[in-house]
N, C-alpha and C positions, 0 to 999 in steps of 0.2 A: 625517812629522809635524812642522811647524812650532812655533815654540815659543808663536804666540799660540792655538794648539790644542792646548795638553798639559790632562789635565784638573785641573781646578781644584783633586782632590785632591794634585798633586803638583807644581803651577807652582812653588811658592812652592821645594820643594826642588828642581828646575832652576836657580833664581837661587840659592840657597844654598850650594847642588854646585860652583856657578863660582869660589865665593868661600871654598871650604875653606883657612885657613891650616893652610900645609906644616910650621909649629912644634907642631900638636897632641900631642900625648905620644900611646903606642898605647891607654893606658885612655880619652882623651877622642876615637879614630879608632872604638874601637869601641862606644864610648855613641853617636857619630854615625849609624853605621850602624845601631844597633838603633832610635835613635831615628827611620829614616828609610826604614824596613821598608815596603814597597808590595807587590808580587807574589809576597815571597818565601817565602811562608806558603801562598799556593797550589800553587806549586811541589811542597814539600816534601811536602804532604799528598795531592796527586796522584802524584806518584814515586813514595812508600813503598809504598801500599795494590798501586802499576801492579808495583812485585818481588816485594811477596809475591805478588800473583796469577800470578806467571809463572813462581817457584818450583813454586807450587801448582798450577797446571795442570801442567806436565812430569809431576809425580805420576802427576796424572789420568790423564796421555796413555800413560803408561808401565802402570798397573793396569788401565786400560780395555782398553791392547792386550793385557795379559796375560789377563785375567779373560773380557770379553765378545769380541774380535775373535779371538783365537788359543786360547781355550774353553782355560785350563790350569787345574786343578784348581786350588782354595783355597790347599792344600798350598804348591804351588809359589810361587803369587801373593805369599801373605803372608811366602814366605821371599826374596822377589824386594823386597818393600817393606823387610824387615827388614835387606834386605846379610847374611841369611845365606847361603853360598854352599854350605854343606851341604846345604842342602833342594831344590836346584834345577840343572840343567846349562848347563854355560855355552854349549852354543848355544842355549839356550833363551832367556838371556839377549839374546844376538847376533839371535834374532828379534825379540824384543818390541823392541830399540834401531831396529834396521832399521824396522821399524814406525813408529814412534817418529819418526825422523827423516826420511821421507816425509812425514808428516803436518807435521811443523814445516817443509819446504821448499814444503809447498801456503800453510801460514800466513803467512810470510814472504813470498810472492810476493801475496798478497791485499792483507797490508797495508802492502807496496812500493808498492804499482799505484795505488789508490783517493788513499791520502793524497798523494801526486806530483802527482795532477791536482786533487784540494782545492790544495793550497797553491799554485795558480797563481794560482787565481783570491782565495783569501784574503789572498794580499801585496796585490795591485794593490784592493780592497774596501776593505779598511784603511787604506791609505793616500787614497783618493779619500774617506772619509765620515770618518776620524782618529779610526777605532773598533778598539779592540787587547779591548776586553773579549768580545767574541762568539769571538773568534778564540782565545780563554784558556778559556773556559768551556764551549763546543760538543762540545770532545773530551772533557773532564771529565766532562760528561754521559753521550755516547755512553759511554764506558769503564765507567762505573757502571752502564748496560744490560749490559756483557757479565759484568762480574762477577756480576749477578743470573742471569743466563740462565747461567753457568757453576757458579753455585749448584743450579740447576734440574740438570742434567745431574750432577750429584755425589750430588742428592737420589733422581735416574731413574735409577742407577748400570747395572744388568740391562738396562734399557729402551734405554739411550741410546747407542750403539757411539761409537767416537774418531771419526768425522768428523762428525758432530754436536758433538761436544767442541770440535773443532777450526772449526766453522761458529760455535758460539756464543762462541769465543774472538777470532776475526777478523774478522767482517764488523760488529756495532756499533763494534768500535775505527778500523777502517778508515774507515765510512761519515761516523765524526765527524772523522776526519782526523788522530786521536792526538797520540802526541808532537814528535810532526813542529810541527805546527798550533801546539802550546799553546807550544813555544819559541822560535815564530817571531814570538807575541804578546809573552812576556816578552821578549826578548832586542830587539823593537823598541822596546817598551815602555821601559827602563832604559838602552837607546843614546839615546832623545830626551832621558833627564830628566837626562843625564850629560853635562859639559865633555870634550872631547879627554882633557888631562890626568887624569882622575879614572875614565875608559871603560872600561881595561884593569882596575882594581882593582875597578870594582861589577860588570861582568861577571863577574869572577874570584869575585865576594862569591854572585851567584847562581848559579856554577856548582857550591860551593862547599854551597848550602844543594840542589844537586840531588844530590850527592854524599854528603851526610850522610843526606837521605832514601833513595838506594838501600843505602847499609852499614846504616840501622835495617831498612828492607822487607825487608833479606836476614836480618836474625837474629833479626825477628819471623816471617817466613816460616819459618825452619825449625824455630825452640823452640816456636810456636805451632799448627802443622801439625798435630801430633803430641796436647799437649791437645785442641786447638780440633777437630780431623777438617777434611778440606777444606771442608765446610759452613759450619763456622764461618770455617775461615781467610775467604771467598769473603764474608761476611756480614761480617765484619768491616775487608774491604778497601770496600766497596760503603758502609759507612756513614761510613769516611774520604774516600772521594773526594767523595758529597754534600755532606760537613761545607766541603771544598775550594771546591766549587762556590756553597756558602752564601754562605762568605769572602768571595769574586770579585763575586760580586753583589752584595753587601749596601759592602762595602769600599772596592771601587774604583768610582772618581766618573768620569764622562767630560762634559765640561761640552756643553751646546748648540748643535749649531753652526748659525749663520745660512744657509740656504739660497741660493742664488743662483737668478736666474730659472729658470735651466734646472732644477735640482733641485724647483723648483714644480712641473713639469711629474706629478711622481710618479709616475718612469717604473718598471714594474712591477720587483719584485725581484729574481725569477729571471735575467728579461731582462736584467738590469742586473748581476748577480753572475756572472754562467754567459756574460758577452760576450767572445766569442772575441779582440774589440780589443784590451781592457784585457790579459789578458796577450801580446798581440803588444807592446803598449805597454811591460809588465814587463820582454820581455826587451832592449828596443830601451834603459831606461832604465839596467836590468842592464850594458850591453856596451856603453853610450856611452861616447865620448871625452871625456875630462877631464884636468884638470892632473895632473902628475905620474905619468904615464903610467897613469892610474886605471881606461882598457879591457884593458890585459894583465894589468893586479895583478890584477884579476877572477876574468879567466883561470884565472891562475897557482893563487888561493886555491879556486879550485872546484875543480880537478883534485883539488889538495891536500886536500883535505876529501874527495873519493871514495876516492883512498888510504890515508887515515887511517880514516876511518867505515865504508870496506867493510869492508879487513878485520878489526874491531874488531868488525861486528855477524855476519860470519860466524864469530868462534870463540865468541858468545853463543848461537849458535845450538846447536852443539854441544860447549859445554865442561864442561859438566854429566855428559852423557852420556859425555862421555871420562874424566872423574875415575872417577865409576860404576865402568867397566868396569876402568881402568887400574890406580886403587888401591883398590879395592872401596870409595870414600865411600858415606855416607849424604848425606841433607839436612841436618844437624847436622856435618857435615863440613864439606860443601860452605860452609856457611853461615858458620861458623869463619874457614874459609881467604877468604870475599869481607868479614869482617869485615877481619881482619889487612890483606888487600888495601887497604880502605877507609882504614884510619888511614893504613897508608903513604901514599898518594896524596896526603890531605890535608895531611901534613905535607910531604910535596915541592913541596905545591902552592902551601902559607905560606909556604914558605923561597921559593921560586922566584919572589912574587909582592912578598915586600915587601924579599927582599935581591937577587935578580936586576935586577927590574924597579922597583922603588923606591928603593933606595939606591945600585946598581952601573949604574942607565939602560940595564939593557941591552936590545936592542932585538925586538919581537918576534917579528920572525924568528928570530931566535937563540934565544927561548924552544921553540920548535918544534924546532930542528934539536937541542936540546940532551933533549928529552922523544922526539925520535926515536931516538937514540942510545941511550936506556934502556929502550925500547921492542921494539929489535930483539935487545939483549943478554938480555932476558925471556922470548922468545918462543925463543930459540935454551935455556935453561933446559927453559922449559915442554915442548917439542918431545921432550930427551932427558930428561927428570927418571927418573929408576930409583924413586924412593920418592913417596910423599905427601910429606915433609918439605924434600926435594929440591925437590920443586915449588915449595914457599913461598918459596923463594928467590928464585925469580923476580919478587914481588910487592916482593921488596926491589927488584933489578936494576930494576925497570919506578917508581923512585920519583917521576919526573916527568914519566912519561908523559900526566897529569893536566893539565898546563902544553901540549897540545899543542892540545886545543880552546879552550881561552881564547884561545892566542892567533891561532887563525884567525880566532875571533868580532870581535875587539879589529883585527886588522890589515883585516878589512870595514868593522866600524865606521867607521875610522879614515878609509877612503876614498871613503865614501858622506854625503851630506846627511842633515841628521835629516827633511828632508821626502820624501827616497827610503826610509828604513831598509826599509820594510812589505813593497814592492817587489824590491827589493836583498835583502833578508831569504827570502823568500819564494822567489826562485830557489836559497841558499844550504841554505834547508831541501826544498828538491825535490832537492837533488844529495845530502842526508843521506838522505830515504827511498825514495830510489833506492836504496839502498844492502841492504838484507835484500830488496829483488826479484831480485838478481844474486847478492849472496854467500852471502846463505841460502841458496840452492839449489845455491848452487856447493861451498861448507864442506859442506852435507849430503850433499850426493854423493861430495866428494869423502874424509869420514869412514867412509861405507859402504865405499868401493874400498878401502879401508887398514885397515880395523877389524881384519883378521886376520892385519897385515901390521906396521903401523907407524901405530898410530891416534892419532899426535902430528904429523901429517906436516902438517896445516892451519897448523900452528905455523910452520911453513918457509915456505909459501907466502907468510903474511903477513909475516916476517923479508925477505923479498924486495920486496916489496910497499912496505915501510915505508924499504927502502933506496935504491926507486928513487926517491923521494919526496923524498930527502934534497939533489937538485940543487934543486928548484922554491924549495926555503926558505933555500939560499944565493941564488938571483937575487933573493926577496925582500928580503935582509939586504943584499945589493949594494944594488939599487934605491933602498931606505930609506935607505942611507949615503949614497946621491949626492943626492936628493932633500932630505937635511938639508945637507950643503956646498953647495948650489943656495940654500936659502934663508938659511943663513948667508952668503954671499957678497951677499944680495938687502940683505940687512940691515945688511949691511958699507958697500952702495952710497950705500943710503938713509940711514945715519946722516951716510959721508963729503959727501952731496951736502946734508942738514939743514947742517951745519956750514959751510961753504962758503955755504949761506945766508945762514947767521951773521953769518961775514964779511962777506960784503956788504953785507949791512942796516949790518951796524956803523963800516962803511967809508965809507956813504953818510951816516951820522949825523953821523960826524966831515968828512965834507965841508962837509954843512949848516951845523953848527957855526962852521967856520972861515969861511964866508963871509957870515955872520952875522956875526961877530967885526971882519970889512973893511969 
């Protein structure tokens, strides 16, 4: 997106953003930012409503497989929902889980698959007509179809077995293209309206407002499960993510763009969004040669981002399910423990963003390598934890793991055109929802092999995972170092060859002078 195409509601702060003085006090950094709020109201109110349904389904998935698919008495079921472990056998437990986490490795592979192949075509879409709002609001919609349709199935509880559960949980989220889609819109969206210098801080500011909405969705989902019944939770996530889609439409402005001949042409939609070209062209634009070695940083940060986001969406898959069995939590546990989790995060992630990377420069690669390091000390906790309490420790250990998506976002940004983001973005968010087609099914499976053995063992995989990870972000932090002595040096050339100028001109003056003077 170009900057004579940003829309009109947010031109004015692109030119503004350029010109933030670095003497603001933090009370007038954050009147700035509130005063200069675009997408990040959607975000939130799409996030929160998308945890507590996902809280709430697990419920669903786990009562349905108790009640209707594995037929156990009331008895059992409702001492299975209560975590009373009196009322029920723990391989009966071990069934309904098993259950359970087949179903969430068929869900995971659905909406791996579908949104991959959405987002190919919606980077290169966006970028060619410089429309980020369809590509924001499409999956908002879809997603509010599933929360109704997952209303309907909590309402048909006898009627309706878990893979109908699990059909009406995944394929409207998928067929809109989820969260894949909707952050591939903001995150293009807020890299066009932002200067270099100011990139890494309003990404960080909307990762930031994503993260606030999953710690609320998580302790609205579990205190309100419980009054509300999942009917309600499900009816009251459905009427937050419309209120989302309202926002988006009603809010964000996308100004007119003038046609060109060909575009007269009103070449049909389909034909034109579904063109197999445009993304040969995405990834051709993705994996071009550019300055500062800008086809291998590519590279480097896609790998990077499959090892971070696989195994991060394969322990979502089943860390629920692990707490459950390991230290008998409830949802009201669970929910506690991803609060606690949330504020740490966020506070590693203020420290990390305005005294790592705003006051100490330090670079972003090094934000990464340093969020991986606490990352893997976390998962090595999680892995052996003996207690619930034990556990929580980890959430301390893992306090800037939060710093490790910012700054892959921030270090893309940083090496693509804002007239590529949509593009560039778009391959970035197909290698994220690649991501639960492979490790969802890989964590679920590999939770089943171990549930009776060592059902923390997924925890190791990713520790490993997260370690091998940790070369690609020193070549970045290399690269960056040389890349800035490359353009210090360029600078160095250009001011000594200005100067030298100088002289001249001024040596040529006084020549003039003097023979003027004869």
């Amino acid at each position: 997106m170009s900057v004579r195409n940003i829309p009109n509601a947010i031109s004015m702060e692109f030119l503004e953003t350029k010109g933030i003085s670095k003497s603001l006090t933090t009370w007038q950094k954050v009147k700035y930012i509130a005063t200069h709020i675009t997408v990040e109201p959607v975000v939130f109110f799409y996030i929160l409503p998308g945890i507590m349904c996902l809280l709430a389904s697990q419920n669903l998935y786990l009562e349905k497989a108790c009640s209707v698919n594995l037929k156990y008495n009331s008895t059992v079921c409702d001492a299975m929902v209560r975590r009373d472990q009196t009322g029920y056998e723990s391989f009966q437990e071990d069934e309904v889980q098993r259950m359970v986490s087949k179903m969430l490795s068929i869900k995971t592979a659905i909406i791996g698959f579908f949104p991959t192949l959405l987002l190919l075509f919606f980077g290169s879409w966006s970028d060619r007509h410089c429309r980020r709002k369809p590509v924001i609001l499409i999956p908002i919609i879809c997603d509010t179809i599933s929360a109704l349709e997952l209303l309907l199935t909590a309402h048909f509880f006898f009627e309706l077995s878990i893979e109908y559960t699990m059909v009406a949980d995944s394929l409207p989220y998928a067929f809109g293209g989820g969260w894949s889609c909707v952050f591939l819109g903001v995150f293009s969206y807020v890299s066009g309206i932002s200067s270099e210098e100011d990139r890494t801080i309003r990404i960080g500011a909307l990762s930031m407002f994503q993260n606030v909405a999953m710690a609320i969705g998580n302790v609205t989902g579990g205190l309100l499960i419980g009054p509300l019944g999942l009917r309600g939770a499900y009816m009251f996530a459905a009427l937050l993510m419309s209120s989302a889609a309202i926002y988006g439409l009603i809010v964000i402005k996308e100004e007119k763009i003038v046609k060109d001949e060909e575009a007269r042409l009103q070449k049909n939609f389909l034909k034109d969004f579904f063109d197999i070209n445009h993304v040969k062209n995405t990834f051709k634009i993705c994996f071009k040669e550019g300055p500062s070695n800008r086809k291998w940083k590519t590279v480097v940060i896609l790998i990077a981002t499959a090892m971070i986001i696989g195994p991060l969406q394969g322990e979502l898959a089943v860390v629920y399910l692990y707490t459950r069995i390991k230290f008998g939590w409830s949802e009201v546990d669970f929910t506690i423990y991803n609060t606690v989790q949330f504020f740490i995060q966020t506070a590693g992630s203020i420290f990390a963003l305005t005294y790592f990377s705003k006051k100490l420069k330090i670079d972003d690669a090094m934000l990464g390598i340093i969020a991986l390091f606490s990352k893997i000390s976390a998962c090595l906790i999680y892995a052996f934890a003996p207690s619930g309490h034990f556990f929580f420790l980890g959430s301390i250990a893992e306090v800037f793991h939060g710093t490790c998506h910012i700054a892959l976002r921030s270090l893309m940004a940083k090496i693509v055109p804002p007239h590529e983001l949509g593009q560039s973005n778009s391959v970035f968010g197909v290698c994220e929802a690649l991501m639960p087609l492979v490790f969802g099914p890989m964590y679920s499976i590999l939770y089943n092999r171990t549930l009776g053995v060592f059902p923390g063992g997924f925890y190791l995989i990713s520790a490993v995972l997260y370690f091998i990870t940790l070369p690609l972000f020193f070549w970045l932090y290399k690269s960056s170092k040389k890349d800035k002595k490359i353009a210090l040096e360029k600078a160095k050339d250009a001011e000594q060859e200005q100067e030298l100028l100088q002289k001249n001109n001024l040596s040529s003056q006084r020549k003039s002078v003097d023979i003027t003077n004869k």
